[in-house]
C-alpha positions as CSV (number, residue, x, y, z in Angstrom):
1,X,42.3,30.8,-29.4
2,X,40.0,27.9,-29.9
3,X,36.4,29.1,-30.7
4,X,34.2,25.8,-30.9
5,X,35.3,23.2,-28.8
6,X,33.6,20.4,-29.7
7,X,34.7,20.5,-33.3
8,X,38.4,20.4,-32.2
9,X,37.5,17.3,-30.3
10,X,36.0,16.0,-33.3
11,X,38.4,16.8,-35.7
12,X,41.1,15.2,-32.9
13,X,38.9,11.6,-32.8
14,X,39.2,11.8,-37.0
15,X,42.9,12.5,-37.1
16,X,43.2,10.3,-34.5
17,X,41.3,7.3,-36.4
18,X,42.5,7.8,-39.7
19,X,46.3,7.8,-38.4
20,X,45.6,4.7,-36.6
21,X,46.6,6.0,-33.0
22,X,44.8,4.4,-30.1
23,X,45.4,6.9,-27.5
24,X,45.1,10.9,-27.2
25,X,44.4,13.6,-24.9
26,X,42.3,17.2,-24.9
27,X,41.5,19.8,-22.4
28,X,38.6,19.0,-20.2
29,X,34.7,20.2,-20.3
30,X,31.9,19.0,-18.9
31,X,30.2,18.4,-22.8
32,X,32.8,17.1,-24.4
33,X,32.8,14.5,-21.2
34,X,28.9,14.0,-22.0
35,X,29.9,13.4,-25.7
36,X,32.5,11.2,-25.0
37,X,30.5,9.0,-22.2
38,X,27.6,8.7,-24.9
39,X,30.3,7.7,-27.3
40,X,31.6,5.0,-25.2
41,X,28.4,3.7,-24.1
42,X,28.0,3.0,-27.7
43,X,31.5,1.5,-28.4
44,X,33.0,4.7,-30.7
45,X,35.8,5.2,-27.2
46,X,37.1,2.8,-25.3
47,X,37.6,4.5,-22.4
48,X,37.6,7.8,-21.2
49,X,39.5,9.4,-18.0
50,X,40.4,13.0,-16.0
51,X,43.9,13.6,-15.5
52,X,45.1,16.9,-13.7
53,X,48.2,18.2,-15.1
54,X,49.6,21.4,-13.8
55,X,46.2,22.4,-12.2
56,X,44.5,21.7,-15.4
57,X,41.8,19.0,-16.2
58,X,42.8,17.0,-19.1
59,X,40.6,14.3,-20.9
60,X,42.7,11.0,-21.8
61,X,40.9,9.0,-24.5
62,X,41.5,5.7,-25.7
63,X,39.8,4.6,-29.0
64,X,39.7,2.1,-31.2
65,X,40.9,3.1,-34.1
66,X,39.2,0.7,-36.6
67,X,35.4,1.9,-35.2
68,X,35.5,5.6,-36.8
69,X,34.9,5.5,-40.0
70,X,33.6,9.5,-40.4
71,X,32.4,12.4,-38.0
72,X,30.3,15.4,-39.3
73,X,29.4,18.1,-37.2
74,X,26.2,19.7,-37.9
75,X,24.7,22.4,-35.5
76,X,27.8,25.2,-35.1
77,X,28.5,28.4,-33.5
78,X,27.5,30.3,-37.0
79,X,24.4,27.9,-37.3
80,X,22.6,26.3,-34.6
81,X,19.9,23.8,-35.4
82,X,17.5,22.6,-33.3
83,X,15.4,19.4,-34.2
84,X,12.5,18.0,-32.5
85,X,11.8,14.2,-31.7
86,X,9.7,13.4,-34.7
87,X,12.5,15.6,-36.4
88,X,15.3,12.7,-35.6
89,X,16.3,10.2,-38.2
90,X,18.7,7.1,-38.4
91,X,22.4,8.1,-39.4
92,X,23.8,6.1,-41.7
93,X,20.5,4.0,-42.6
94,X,20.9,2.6,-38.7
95,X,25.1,1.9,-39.0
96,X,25.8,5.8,-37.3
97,X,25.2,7.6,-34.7
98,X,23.3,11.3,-33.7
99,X,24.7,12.8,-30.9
100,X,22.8,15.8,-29.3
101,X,22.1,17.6,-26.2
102,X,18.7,17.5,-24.7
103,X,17.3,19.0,-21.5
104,X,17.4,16.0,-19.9
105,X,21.3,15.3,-20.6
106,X,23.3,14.7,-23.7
107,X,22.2,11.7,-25.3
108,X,22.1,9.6,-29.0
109,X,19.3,10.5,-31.4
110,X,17.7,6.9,-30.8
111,X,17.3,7.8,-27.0
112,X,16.2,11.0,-27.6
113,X,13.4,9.7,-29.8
114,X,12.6,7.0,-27.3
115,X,11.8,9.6,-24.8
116,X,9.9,12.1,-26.8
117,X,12.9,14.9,-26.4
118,X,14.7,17.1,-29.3
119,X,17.2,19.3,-29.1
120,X,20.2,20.1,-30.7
121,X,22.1,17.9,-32.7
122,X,26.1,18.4,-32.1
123,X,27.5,15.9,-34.7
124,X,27.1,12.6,-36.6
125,X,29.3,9.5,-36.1
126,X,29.6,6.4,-38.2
């Protein structure tokens, strides 16, 4: 039984990067679709597609290996954090990225402090 997916989807992007494979595939939900739109808007996932298999959404991803370098997740199912707008910081001294969820939509930390939202912060990507 899988109790946080969005660090399984993490940890699958790492294992996925490090072993230098350019395609791979998850179960489907609406945030990790969010996280994975934000992460290709960014160019962290080349592209990302629904597949139905079996009467199951599936996530197909295709990445470039090369662009993930390290993933930290930082607000869990033990530990939520919240941070505000004034709150949000570069990752990486401006080289990463924040991803969070807002109530205006999941978004990057950059956005998020553009438009004068916090929230919380689902993981760190550089």
């Amino acid at each position: 039984m899988m109790t946080d997916p969005i660090s399984d989807m993490l940890v699958r992007l790492q294992n996925a990067a490090r072993v230098g494979k350019g395609a791979l595939s998850m179960p489907y939900s609406r945030i990790k679709h969010s996280s994975l739109s934000v992460l290709k808007k960014e160019g962290y996932v080349k592209d990302v597609s629904t597949t139905q298999n079996g009467g199951r959404k599936i996530l197909e991803i295709s990445i470039d290996p090369s662009a993930i370098r390290g993933i930290k997740r930082i607000s869990k199912g033990s530990r939520r954090v919240y941070l505000g707008a004034r709150d949000l910081r570069p990752v990486m001294r401006g080289h990463g990225l924040l991803v969070l969820t807002t109530p205006l939509g999941v978004m990057t930390g950059l956005e998020a402090r553009r438009r004068g939202v916090g929230g919380e912060p689902l993981f760190e990507i550089w």
